[in-house]
C-alpha positions in Angstrom: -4.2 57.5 -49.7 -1.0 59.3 -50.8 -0.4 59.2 -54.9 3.0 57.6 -56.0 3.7 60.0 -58.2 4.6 63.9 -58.5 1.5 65.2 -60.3 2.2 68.7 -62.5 -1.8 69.3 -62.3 -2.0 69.7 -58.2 -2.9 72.8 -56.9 -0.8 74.4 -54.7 -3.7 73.7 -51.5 -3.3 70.0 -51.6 -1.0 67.6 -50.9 0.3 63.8 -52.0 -3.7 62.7 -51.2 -4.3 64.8 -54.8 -4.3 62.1 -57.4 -5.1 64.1 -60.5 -8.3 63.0 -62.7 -9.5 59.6 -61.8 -12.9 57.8 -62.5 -15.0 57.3 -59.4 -14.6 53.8 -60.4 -10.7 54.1 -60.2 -10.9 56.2 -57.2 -12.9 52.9 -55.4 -10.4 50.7 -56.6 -8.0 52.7 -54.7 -9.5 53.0 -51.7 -11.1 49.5 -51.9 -10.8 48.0 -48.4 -9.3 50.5 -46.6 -12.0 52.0 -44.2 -11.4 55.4 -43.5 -9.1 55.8 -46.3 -9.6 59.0 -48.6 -8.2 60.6 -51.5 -8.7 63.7 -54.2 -8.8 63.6 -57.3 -10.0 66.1 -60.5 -13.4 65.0 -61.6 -13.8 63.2 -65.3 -17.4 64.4 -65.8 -16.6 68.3 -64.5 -13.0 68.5 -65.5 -11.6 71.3 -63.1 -13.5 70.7 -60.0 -12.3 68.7 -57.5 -14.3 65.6 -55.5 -13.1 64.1 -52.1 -13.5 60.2 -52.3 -14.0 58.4 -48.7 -14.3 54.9 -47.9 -16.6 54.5 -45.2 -19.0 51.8 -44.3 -17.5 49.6 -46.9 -18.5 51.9 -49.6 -16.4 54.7 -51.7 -18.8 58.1 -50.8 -17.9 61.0 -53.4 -18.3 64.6 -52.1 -17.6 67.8 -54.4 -14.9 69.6 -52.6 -14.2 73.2 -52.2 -11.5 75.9 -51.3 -11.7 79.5 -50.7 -8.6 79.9 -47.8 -9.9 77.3 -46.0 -11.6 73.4 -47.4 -15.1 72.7 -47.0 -17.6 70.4 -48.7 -20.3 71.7 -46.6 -21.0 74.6 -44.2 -18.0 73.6 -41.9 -14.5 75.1 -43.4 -11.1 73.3 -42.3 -7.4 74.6 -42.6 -6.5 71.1 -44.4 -8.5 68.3 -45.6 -6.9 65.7 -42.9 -9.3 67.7 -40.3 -12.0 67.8 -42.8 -11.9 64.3 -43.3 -11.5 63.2 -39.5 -14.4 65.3 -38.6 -16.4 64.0 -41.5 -15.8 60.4 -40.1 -16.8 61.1 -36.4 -20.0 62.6 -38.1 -20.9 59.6 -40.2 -19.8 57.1 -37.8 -22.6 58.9 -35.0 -24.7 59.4 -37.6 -24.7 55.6 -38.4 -24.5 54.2 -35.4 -27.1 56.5 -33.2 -29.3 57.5 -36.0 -32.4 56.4 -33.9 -30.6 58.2 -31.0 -30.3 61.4 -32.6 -34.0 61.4 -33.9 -34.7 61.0 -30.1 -32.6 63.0 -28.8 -35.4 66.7 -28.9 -38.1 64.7 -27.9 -37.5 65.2 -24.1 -35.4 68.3 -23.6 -33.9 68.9 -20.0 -34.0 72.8 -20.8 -36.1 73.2 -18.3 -34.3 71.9 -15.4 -30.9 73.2 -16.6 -29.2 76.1 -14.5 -29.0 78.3 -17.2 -33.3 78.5 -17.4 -33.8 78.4 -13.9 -31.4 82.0 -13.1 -33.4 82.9 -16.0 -36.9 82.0 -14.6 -36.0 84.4 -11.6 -35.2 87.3 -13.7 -37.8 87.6 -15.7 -40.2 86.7 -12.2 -38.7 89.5 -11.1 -39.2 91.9 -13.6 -42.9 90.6 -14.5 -43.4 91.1 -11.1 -42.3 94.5 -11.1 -44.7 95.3 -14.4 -47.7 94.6 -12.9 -47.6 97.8 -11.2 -47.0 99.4 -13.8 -49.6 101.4 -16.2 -51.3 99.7 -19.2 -50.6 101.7 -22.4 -53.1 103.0 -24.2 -55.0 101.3 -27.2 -58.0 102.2 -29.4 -61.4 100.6 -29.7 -60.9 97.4 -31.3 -63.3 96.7 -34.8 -65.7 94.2 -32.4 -66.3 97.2 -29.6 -66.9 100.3 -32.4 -68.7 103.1 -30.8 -70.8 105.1 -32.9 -69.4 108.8 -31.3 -67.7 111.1 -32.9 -64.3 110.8 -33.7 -63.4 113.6 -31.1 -64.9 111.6 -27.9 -63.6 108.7 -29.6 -60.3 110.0 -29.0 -60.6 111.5 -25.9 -61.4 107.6 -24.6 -58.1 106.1 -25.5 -56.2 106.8 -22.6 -59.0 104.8 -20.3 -58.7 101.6 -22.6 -56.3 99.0 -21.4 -53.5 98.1 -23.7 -53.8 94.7 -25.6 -49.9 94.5 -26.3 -48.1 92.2 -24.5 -45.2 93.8 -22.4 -43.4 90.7 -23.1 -39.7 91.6 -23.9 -38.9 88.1 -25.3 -35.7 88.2 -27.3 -34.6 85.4 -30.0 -31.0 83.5 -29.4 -28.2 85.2 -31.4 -27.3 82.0 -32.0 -23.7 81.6 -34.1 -21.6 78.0 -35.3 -18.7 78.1 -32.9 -16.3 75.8 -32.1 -15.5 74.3 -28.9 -12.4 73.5 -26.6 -12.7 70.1 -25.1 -15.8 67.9 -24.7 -19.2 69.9 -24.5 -22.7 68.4 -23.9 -26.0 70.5 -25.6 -28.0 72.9 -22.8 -30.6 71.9 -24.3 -31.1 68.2 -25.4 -28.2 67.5 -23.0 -26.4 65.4 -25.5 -22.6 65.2 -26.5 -21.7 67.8 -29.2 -19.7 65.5 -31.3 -16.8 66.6 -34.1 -13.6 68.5 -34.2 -14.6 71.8 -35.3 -18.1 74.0 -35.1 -19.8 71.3 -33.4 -23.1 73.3 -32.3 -24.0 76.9 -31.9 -23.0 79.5 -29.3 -25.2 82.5 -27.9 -22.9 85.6 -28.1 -25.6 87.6 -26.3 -25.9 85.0 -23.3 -23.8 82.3 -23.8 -26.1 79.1 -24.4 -24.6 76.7 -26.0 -26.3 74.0 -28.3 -26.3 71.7 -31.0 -27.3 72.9 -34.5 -30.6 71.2 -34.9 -31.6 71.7 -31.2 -31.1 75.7 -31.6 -34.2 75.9 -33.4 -36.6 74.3 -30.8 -35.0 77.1 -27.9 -37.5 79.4 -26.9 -37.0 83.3 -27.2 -35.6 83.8 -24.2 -32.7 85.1 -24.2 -31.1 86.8 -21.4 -28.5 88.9 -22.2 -25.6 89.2 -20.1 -23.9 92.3 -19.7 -20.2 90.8 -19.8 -20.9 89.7 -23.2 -21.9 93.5 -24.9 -19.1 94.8 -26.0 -20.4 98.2 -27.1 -23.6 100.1 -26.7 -23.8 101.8 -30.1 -24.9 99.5 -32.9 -26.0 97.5 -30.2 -29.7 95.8 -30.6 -31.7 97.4 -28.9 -33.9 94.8 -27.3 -30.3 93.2 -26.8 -29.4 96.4 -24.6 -32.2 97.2 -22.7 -32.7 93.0 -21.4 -28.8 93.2 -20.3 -29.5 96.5 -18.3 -33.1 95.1 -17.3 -34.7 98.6 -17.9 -37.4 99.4 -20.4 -35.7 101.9 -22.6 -31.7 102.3 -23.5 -29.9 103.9 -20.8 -28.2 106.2 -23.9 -31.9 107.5 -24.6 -33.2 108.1 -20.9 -29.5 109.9 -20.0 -29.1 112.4 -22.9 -33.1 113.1 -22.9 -32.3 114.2 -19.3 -29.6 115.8 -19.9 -31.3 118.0 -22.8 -34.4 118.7 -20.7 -32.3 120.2 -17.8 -30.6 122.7 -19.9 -31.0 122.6 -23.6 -35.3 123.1 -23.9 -34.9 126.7 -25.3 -31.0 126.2 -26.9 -31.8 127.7 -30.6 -32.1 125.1 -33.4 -32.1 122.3 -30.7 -31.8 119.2 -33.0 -31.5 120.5 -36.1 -28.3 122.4 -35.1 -24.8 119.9 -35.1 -22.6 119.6 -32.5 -19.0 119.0 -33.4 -18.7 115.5 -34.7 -15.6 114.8 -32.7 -17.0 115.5 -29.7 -20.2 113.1 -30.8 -17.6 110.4 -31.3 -16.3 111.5 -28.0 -19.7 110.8 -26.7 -20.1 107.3 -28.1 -17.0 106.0 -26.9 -17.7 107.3 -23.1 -20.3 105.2 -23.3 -19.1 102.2 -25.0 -16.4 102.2 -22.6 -18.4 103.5 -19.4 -22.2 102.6 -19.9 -24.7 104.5 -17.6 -21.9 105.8 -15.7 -20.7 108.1 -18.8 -20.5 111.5 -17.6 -22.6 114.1 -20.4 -22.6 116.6 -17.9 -22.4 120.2 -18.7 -18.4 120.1 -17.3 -17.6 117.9 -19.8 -19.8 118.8 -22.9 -20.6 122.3 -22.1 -22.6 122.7 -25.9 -26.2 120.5 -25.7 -26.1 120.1 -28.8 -23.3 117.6 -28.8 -25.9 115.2 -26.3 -28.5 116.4 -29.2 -26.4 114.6 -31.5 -25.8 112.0 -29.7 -28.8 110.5 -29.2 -29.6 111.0 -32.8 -26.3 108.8 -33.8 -27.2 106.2 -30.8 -30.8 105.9 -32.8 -29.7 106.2 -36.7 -27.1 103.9 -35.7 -29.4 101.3 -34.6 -29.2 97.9 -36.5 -33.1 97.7 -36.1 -34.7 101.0 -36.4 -36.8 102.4 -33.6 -39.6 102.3 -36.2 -39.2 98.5 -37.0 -38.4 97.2 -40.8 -41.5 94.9 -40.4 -44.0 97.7 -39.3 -42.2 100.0 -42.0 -45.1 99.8 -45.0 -47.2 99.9 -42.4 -46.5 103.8 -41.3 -46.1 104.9 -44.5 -49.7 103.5 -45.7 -51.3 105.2 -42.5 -49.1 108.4 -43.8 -50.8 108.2 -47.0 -54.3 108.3 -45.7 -56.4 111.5 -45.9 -58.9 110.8 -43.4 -57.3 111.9 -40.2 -59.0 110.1 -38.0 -58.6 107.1 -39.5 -54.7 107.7 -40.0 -54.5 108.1 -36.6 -56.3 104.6 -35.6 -53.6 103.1 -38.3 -50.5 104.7 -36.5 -51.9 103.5 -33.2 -52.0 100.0 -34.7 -48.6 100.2 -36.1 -47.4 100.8 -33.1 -48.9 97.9 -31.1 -46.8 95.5 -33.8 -43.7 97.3 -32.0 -41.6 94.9 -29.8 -41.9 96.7 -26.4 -38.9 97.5 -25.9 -39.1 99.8 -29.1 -42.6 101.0 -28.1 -41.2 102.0 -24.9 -38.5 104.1 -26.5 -40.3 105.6 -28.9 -43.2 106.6 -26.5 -40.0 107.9 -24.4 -38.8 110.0 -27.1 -42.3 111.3 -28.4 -43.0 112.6 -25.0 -39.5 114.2 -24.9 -40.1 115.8 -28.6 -43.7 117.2 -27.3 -41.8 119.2 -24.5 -39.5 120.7 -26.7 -42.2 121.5 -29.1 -43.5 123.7 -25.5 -40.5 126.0 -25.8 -41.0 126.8 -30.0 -40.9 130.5 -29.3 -37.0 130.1 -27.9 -35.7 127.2 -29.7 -37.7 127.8 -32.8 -38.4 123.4 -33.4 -42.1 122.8 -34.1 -43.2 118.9 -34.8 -43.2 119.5 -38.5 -39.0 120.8 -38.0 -38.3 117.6 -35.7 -40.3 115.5 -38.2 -37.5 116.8 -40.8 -34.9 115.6 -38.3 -36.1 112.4 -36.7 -38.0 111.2 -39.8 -35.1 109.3 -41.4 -33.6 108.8 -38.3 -36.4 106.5 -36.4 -37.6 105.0 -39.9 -35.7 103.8 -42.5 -37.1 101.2 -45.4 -36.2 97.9 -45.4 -34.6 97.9 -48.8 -32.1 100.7 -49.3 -33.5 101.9 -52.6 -32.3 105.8 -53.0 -35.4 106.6 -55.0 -37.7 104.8 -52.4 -36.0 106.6 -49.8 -36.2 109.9 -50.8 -40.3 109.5 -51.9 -41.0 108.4 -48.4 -39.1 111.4 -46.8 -42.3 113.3 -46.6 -44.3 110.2 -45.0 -41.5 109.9 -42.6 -42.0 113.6 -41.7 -45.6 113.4 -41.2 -45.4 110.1 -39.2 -43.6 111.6 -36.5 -45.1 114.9 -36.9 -48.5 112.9 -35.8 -46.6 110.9 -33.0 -45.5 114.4 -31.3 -48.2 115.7 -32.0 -50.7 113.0 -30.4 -48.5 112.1 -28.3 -50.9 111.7 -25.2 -53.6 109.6 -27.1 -51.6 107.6 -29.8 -49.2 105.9 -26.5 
């Protein structure tokens, strides 16, 4: 509903639809009769902020209307109000029309059947398949099975008790609002995804593609796909490690080889830096090249540039090794004076790993133990690579400075313990 007149107050992101301050009772007048019909105008009661006025379902609905670039009186931002308002209409018009539909639509899901979860069923067939030959992990006597030995024999029975932690690598959808091309049905209630822009939610780590209120009734089971991860660095890990189907990051297992083949009695191994161009030389090889980056001595002749590395892939990390959620956790165990018992509360830290981070970490402790052999040439004991790989496997979940820097020492002791214990705490 274009105004008839020029109005001095308009701001410069509307158009002729802008008719200045009006009355919700004016505005209705206006738009009386014409359904679909829609105007703007400057609110009497908040004078300043602007309301969208749409006739629809022969009634005049108000909505407060905002601009930051783009218009939006929701979640959903539009480059003019025309699209807001046509997409607003399709929305209200389904929504009136197949209410009872849409409150159906979840109630039988055909994600089961669909393509998409069937290629997926194999995968993961496959790989469970392939776990069951594998070794169980190693857990403690749990509270209902105490033995009353000491705490030495105690010990020395952890690596004959079967693990209780799942090796379940399930991974949540990183589901984000996207916008599609052309008509698109939900892979998950198998309904149309009705409107003109962000009409559902898109995987960007596989590609599933549903509506909004449908995302949150998909199972974690997400299956990267390689095509889709862009870079390695920065890169989830979980997110990595389903996309290669391996256990542990292809960045950790190479460089730890790498290391163990000629940098074990290299001086300061870990605490000494490697040239940080060379490091960034490093990450982009395998950004661009994944596991078929070449670290080889012909290329980086100094380990300690693979030393870095790895410590960059790690810090890097959105989700620490050492999870934000088991974070308190470690540090309360740290804290402890009995040892024994600080041991059993490591040990059940690190059950409330996801696996794929209990996997790397149990990689990396056994690496740090072997290194720890060599002291008397590269001169790194666990309590020096506690210094080093404290703050770089654990970091708090709020970065306070203060916090940060009283914890340093509970870091250090934390992975002191894990190198240490290596063969019973894993």
């Amino acid at each position: 509903m274009t105004c008839p007149q020029e109005m001095d107050t308009r701001p410069k992101y509307y158009g002729r639809e802008f008719h200045g301050m009006l009355s919700r009772e004016s505005a209705d007048e206006l738009l009386g009769g014409a359904e679909g019909a829609y105007l703007v105008r400057e609110s009497q009661r908040q004078p300043g902020t602007h309301t969208l006025a749409l006739r629809f379902g022969h009634q005049t609905l108000n909505y407060r209307l905002f601009y930051d670039g783009k218009h939006f009186v929701g979640e959903k931002r539009f480059e003019t109000v025309h699209d807001l308002v046509t997409d607003g209409l399709i929305t209200l018009y389904i929504e009136t029309k197949a209410a009872e539909y849409i409150a159906k639509m979840t109630t039988n899901p055909i994600y089961e059947h669909l393509g998409y979860t069937s290629l997926l069923k194999d995968k993961m067939g496959h790989r469970l398949s392939r776990r069951r030959t594998e070794p169980h992990r190693v857990t403690f006597q749990r509270e209902d099975r105490k033995i009353t030995t000491s705490p030495l024999v105690r010990h020395s029975t952890l690596k004959d008790c079967p693990s209780e932690k799942q090796s379940s690598y399930d991974k949540i959808h990183n589901f984000k609002v996207h916008t599609f091309r052309g008509p698109h049905w939900c892979e998950y209630c198998a309904n149309f995804m009705w409107g003109l822009i962000a009409q559902g939610v898109h995987c960007s780590d596989c590609g599933l593609n549903v509506h909004k209120q449908c995302s949150k009734l998909v199972p974690s089971d997400c299956q990267p796909d390689l095509r889709r991860i862009k870079k390695v660095f920065s890169c989830d890990l979980t997110t990595l490690v389903k996309a290669h189907n391996t256990t542990r990051p292809m960045v950790v297992d190479m460089c730890i080889k790498e290391i163990e083949l000629r940098g074990l009695q290299s001086e300061g191994l870990y605490r000494v830096s490697g040239f940080s161009e060379h490091i960034e030389d490093v990450r982009l090889a395998f950004d661009r090249d994944g596991e078929k980056a070449d670290i080889s001595a012909n290329v980086y002749n100094d380990i300690n540039i693979i030393a870095g590395a790895l410590k960059l892939y790690l810090r890097d990390l959105p989700i620490p090794v050492i999870t934000f959620h088991v974070y308190s956790k470690f540090i309360l165990a740290a804290k402890m004076p009995n040892p024994d018992t600080r041991l059993e509360a490591i040990h059940e830290g690190l059950l409330l790993l996801p696996p794929a981070h209990y996997e790397t970490l149990r990689h990396l402790m056994m690496h740090l133990k072997k290194v720890t052999m060599f002291e008397k040439d590269n001169f790194m004991n666990s309590e020096n690579l506690g210094i080093v790989f404290g703050p770089t496997l654990m970091q708090p979940p709020e970065q306070n400075a203060l916090a940060t820097l009283n914890d340093m020492r509970h870091q250090k002791l934390i992975i002191q313990l894990l190198i240490e214990h290596e063969d019973v705490l894993f």
